[in-house]
PASEBA-1860 file (N, C-alpha, C; in nm, 3 decimals):
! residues 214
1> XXXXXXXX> 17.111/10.502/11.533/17.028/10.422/11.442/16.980/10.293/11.509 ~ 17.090/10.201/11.594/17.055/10.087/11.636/16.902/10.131/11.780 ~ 16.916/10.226/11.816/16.888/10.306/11.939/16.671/10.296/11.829 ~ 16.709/10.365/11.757/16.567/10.373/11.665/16.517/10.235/11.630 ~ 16.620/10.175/11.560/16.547/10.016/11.533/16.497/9.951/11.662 ~ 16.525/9.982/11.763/16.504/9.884/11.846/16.339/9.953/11.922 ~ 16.304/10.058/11.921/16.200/10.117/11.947/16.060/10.129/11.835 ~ 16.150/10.096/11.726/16.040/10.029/11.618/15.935/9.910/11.650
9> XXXXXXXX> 16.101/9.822/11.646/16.066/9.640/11.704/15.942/9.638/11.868 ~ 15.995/9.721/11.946/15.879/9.697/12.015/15.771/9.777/12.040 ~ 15.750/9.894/11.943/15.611/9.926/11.857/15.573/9.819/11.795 ~ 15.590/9.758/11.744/15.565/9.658/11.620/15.495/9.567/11.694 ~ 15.548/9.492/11.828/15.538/9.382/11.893/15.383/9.415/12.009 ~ 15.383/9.570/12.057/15.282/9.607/12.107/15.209/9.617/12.030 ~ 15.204/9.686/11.905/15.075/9.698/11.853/14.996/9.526/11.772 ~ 15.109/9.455/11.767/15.055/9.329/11.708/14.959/9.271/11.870
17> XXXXXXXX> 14.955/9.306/11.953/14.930/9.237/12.131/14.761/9.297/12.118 ~ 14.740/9.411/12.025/14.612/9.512/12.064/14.521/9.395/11.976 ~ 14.437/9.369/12.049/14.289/9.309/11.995/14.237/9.424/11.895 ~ 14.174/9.411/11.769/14.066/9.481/11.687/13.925/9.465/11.759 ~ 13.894/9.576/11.810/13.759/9.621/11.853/13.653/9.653/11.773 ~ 13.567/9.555/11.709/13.438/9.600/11.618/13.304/9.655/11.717 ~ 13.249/9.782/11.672/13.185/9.844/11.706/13.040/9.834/11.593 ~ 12.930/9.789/11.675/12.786/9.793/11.589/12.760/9.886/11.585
25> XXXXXXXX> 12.712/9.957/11.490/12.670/10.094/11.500/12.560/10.067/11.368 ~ 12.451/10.098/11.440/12.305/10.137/11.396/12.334/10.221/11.253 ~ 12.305/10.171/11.136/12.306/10.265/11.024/12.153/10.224/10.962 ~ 12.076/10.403/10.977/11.970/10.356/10.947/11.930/10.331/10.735 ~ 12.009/10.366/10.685/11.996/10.323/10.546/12.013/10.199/10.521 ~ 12.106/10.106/10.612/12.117/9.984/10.604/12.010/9.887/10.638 ~ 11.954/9.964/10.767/11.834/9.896/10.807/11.724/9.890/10.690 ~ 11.740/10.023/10.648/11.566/10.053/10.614/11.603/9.949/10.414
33> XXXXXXXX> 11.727/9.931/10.408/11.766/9.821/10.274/11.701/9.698/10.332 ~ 11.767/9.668/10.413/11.728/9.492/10.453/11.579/9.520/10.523 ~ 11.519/9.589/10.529/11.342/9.537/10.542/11.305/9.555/10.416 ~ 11.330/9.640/10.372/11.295/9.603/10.207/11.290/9.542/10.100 ~ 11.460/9.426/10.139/11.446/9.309/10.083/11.338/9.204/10.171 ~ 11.349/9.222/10.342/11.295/9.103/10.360/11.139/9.122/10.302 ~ 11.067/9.265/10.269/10.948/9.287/10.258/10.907/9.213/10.108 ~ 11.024/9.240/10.033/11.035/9.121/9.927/11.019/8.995/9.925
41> XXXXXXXX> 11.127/8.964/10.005/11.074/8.798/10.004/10.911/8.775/10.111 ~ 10.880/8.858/10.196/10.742/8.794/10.230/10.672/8.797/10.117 ~ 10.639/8.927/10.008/10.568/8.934/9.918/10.575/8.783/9.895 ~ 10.720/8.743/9.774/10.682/8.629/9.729/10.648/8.521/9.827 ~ 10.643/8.509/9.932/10.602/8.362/10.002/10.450/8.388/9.976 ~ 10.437/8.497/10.020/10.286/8.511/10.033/10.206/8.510/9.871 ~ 10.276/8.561/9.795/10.202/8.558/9.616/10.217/8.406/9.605 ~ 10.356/8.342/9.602/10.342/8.201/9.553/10.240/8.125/9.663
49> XXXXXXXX> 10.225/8.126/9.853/10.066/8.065/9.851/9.968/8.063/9.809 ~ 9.984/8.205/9.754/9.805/8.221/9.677/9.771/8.187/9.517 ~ 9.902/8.161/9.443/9.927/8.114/9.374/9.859/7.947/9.333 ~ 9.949/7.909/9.445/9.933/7.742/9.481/9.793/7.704/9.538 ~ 9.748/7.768/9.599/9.581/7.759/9.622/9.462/7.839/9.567 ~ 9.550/7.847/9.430/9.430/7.904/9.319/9.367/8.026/9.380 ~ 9.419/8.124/9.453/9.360/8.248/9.527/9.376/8.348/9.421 ~ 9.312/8.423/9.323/9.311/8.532/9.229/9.274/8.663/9.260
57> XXXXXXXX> 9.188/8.652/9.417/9.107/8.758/9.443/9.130/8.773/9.579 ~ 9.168/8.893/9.586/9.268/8.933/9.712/9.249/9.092/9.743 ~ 9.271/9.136/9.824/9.259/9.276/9.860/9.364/9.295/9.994 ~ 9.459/9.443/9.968/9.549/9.449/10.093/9.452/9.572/10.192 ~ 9.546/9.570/10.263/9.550/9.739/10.362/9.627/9.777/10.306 ~ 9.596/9.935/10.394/9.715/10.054/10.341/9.806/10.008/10.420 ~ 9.828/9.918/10.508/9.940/9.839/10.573/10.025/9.776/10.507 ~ 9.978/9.691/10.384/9.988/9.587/10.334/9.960/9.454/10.335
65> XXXXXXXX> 9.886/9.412/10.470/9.839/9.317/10.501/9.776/9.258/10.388 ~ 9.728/9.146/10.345/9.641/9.082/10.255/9.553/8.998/10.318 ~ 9.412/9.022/10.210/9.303/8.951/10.285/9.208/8.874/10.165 ~ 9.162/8.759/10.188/9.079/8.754/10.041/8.998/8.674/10.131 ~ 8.859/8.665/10.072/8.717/8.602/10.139/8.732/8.467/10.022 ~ 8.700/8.342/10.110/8.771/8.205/10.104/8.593/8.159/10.108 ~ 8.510/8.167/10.137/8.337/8.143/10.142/8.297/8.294/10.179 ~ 8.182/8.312/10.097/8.107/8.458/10.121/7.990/8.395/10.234
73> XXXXXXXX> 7.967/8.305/10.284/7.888/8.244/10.348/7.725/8.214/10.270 ~ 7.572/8.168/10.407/7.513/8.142/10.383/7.406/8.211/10.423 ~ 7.417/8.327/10.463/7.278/8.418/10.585/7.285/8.552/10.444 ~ 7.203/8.646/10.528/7.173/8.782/10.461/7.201/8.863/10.563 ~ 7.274/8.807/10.682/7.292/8.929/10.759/7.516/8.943/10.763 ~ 7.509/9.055/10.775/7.643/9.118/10.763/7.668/9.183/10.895 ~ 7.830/9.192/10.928/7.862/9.211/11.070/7.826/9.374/11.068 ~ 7.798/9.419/11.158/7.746/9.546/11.192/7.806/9.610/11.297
81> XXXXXXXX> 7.814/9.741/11.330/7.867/9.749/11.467/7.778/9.720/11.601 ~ 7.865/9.652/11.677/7.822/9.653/11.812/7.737/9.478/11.816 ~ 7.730/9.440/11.690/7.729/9.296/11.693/7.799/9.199/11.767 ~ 7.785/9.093/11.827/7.837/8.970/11.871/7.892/8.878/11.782 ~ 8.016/8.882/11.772/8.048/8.780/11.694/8.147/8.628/11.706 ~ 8.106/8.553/11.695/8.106/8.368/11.720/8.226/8.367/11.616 ~ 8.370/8.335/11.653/8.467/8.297/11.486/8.576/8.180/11.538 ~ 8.562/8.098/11.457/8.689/7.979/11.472/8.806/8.066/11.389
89> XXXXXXXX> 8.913/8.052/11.449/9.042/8.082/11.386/9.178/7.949/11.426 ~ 9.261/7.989/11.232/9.352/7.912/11.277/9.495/7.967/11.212 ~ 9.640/7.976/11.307/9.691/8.078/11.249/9.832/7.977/11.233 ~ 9.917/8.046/11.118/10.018/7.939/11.077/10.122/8.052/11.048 ~ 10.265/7.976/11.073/10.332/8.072/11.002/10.470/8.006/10.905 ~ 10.555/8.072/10.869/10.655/8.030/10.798/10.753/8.130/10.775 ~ 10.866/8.108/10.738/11.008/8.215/10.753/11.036/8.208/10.615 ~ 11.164/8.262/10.603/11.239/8.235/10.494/11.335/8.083/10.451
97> XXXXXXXX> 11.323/8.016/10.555/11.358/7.897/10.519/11.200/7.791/10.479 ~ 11.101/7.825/10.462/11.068/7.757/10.395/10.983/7.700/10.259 ~ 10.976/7.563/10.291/11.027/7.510/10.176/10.884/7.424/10.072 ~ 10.895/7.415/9.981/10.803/7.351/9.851/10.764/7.163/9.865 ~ 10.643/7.160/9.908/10.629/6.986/9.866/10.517/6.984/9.797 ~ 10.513/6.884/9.705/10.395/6.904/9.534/10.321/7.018/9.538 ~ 10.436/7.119/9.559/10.341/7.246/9.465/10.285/7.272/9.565 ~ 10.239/7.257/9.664/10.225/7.371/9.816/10.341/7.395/9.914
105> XXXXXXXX> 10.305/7.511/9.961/10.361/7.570/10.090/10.341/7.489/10.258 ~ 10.447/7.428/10.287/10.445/7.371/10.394/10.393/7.449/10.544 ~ 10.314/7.516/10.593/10.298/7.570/10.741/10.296/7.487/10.844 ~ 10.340/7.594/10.927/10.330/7.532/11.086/10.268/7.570/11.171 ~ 10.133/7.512/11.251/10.051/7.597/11.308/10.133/7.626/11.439 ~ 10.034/7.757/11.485/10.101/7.819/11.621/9.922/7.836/11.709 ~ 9.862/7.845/11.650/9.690/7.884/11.696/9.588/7.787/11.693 ~ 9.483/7.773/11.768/9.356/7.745/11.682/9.251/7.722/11.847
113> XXXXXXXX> 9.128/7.754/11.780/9.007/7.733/11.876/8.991/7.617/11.885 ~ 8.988/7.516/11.726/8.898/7.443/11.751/9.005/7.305/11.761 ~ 8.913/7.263/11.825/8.984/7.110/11.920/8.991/7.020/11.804 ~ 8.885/7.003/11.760/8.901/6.885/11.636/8.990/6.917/11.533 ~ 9.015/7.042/11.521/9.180/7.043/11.405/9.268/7.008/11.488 ~ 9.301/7.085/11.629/9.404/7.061/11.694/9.394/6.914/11.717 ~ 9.328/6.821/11.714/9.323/6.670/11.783/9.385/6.606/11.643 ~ 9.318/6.643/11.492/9.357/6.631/11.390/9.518/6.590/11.357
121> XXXXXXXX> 9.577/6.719/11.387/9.679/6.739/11.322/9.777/6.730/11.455 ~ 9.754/6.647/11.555/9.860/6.671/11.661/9.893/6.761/11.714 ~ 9.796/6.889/11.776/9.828/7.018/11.856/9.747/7.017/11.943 ~ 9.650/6.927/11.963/9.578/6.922/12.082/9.687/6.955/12.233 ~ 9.621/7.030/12.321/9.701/7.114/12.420/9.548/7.072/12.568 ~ 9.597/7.000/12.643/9.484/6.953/12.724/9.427/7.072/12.811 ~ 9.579/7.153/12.839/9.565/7.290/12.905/9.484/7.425/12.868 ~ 9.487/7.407/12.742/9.412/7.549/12.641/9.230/7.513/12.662
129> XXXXXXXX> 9.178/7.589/12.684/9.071/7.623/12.640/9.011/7.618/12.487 ~ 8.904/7.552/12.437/8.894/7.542/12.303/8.735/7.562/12.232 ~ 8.732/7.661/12.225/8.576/7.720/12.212/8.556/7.836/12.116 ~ 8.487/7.877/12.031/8.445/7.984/11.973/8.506/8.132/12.023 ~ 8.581/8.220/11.936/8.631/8.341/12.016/8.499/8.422/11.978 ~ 8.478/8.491/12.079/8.306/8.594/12.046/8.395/8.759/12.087 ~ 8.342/8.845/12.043/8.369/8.947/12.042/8.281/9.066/11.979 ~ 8.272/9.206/12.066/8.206/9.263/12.009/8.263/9.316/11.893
137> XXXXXXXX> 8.217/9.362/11.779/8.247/9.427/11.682/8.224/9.544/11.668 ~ 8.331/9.606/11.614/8.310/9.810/11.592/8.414/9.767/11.473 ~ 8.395/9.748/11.390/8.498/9.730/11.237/8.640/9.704/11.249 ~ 8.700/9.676/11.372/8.818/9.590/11.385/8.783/9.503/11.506 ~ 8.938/9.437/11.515/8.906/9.309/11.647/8.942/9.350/11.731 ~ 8.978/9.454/11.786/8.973/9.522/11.945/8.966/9.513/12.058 ~ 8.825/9.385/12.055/8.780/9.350/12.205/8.854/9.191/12.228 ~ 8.952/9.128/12.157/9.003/9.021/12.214/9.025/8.979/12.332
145> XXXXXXXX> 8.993/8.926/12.419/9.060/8.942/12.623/9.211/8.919/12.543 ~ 9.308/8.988/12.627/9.435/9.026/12.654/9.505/8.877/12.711 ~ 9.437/8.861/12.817/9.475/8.735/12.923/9.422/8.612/12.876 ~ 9.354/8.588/12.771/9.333/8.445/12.692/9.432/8.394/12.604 ~ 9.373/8.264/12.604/9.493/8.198/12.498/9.559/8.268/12.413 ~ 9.410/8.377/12.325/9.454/8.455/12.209/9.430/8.576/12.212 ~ 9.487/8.608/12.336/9.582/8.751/12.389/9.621/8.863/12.241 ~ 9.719/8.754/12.206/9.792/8.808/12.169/9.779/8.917/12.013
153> XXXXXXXX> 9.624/8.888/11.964/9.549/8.903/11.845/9.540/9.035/11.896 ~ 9.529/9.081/12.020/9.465/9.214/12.056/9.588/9.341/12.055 ~ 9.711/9.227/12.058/9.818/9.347/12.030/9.865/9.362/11.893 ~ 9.811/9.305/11.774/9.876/9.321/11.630/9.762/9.389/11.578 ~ 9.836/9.516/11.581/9.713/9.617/11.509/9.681/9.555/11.356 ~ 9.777/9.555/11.323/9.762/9.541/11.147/9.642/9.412/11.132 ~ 9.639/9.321/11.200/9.555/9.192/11.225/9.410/9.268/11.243 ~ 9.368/9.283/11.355/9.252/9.391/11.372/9.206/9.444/11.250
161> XXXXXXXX> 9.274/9.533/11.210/9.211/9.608/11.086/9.193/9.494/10.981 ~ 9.273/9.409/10.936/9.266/9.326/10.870/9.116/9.232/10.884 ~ 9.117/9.191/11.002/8.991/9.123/11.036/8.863/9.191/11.038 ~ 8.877/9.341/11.084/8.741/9.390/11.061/8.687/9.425/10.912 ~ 8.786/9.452/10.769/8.729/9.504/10.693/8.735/9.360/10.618 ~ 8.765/9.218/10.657/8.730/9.106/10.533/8.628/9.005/10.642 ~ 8.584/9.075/10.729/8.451/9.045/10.778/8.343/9.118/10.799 ~ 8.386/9.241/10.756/8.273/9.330/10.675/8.203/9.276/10.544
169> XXXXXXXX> 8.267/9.189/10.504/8.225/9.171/10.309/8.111/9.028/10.333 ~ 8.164/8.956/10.471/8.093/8.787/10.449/8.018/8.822/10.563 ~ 7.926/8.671/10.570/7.821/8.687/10.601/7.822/8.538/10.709 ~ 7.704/8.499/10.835/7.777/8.370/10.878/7.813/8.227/10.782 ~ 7.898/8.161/10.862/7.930/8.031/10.758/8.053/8.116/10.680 ~ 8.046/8.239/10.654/8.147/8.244/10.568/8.293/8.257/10.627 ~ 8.401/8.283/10.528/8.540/8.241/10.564/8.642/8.303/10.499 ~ 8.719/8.345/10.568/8.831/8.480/10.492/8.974/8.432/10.512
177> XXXXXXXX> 9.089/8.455/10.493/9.233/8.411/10.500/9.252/8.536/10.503 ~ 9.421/8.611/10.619/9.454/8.691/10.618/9.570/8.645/10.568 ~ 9.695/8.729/10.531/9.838/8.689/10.532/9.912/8.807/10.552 ~ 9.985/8.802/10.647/10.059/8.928/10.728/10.202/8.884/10.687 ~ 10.253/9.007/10.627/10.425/9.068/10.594/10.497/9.005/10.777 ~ 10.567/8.973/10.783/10.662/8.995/10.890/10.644/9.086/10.950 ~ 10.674/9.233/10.873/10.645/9.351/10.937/10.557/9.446/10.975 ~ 10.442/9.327/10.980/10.341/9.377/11.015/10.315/9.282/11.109
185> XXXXXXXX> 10.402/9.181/11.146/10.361/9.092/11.300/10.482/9.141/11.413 ~ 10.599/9.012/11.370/10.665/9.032/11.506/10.809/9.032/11.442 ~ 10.803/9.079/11.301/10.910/9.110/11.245/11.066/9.037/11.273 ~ 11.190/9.110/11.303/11.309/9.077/11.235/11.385/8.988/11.426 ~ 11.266/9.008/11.494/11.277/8.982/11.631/11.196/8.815/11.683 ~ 11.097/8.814/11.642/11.007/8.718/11.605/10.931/8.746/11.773 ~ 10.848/8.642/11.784/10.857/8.625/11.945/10.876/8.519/12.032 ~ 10.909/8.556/12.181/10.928/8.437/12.282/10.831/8.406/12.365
193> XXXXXXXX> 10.731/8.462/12.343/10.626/8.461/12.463/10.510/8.383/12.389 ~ 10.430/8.357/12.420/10.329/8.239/12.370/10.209/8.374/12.246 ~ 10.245/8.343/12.151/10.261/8.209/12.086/10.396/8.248/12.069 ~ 10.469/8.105/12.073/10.675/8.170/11.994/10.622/8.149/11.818 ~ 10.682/8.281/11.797/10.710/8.286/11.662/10.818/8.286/11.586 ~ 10.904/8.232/11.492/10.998/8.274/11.477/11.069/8.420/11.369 ~ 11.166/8.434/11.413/11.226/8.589/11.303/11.163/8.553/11.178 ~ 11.098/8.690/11.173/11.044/8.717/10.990/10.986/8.619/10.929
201> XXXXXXXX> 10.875/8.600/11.039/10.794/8.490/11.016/10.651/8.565/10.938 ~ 10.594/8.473/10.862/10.493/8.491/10.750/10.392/8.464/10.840 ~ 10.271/8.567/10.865/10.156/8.448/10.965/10.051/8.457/10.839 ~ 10.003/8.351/10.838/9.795/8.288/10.770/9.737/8.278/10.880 ~ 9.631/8.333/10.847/9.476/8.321/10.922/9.424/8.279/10.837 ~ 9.334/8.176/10.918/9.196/8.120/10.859/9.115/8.146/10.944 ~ 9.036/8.247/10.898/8.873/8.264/11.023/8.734/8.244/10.958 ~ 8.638/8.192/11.010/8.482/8.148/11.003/8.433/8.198/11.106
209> XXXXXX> 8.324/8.285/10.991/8.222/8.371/11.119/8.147/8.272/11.124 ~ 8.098/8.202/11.225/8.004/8.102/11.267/7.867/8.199/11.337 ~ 7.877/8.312/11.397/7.762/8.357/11.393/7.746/8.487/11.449 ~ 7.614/8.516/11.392/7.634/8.683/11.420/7.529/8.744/11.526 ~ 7.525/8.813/11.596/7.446/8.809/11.725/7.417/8.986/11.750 ~ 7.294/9.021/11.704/7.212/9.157/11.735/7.226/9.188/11.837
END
């Protein structure tokens, strides 16, 4: 008996010595829960901006993206394919941390062409280039250069489509707002490469077709 107790005691003493090993393991029901809530909370960031800036009239993609025309402009001509097109853009984003001051949504820009907002609001960048983005048009934004500031427009499909069908509707002078789900930008990862975005970040566009070119 004493012979057994004593082979207990140092079972007991080894197994108290073993570290607990937690193992991640990918469960995809879990995943596909938590984009569903986060797809929730973008909804509401994105309903309560449009909320707060009196926006009533809105249209998504089969993506979900949202787009609403902000000025229908001042011409009679409409983007067409294979047109030239002249557009200031300015792009903002926000996470789940943020937060409410009198009844608007606080953003943080990450984008913009034009120098006089950026000089505005303290983002002037002496290094960036700051000029009209032109591009041909075929009903999305496609032809972005890759290697420009705003590269990076040419890799978010959902953006593209977004931009070609709520600049199908206006005309020059006019002006559209996009607002992209997380998971339709750079999602639960965010990005590190220019522009940095952060995780499950909300992006706004503001674009003005300034002009349209046969």
């Amino acid at each position: 008996m004493k012979y057994i107790y004593t082979i207990f005691i140092l079972s007991l003493a080894i197994s108290c010595n073993i570290d607990e090993v937690y193992v991640d393991v990918y469960d995809p029901v879990q995943n596909r829960i938590d984009s569903m809530e986060q797809r929730k909370t973008d909804k509401n960031i994105i309903y309560s901006y449009l909320d707060n800036n009196n926006i009533t009239s809105y249209d998504t993609t089969s993506s979900g993206v949202f787009y609403t025309v902000i000025e229908e402009g001042d011409s009679i001509l409409y983007p067409e394919i294979n047109d030239i097109l002249s557009i200031n853009i300015a792009g903002y984003y926000t996470n789940d941390s943020i937060f409410f001051t009198n009844d608007t949504i606080d953003l943080i820009i990450f984008d913009t062409n034009q120098q006089s907002l950026a000089e505005n609001i303290g983002y002037y960048d002496p290094t960036k280039y700051y000029s009209p983005l032109v591009y041909t048009y075929n009903g999305y934004g496609s032809f972005f250069p890759v290697v420009s500031d705003h590269g990076y427009l040419a890799q978010l499909s959902d953006f593209k489509l977004s931009l070609g069908k709520s600049l199908s509707v206006i005309s020059e002078k006019g002006k559209v707002k996009i607002l992209m789900p997380s998971g339709n930008a750079y999602g639960e990862l965010g990005n590190n490469n220019n522009p940095v975005i952060p995780e499950n970040a909300v992006l706004i566009f503001d674009i003005e077709l300034i002009r349209i070119r046969k």
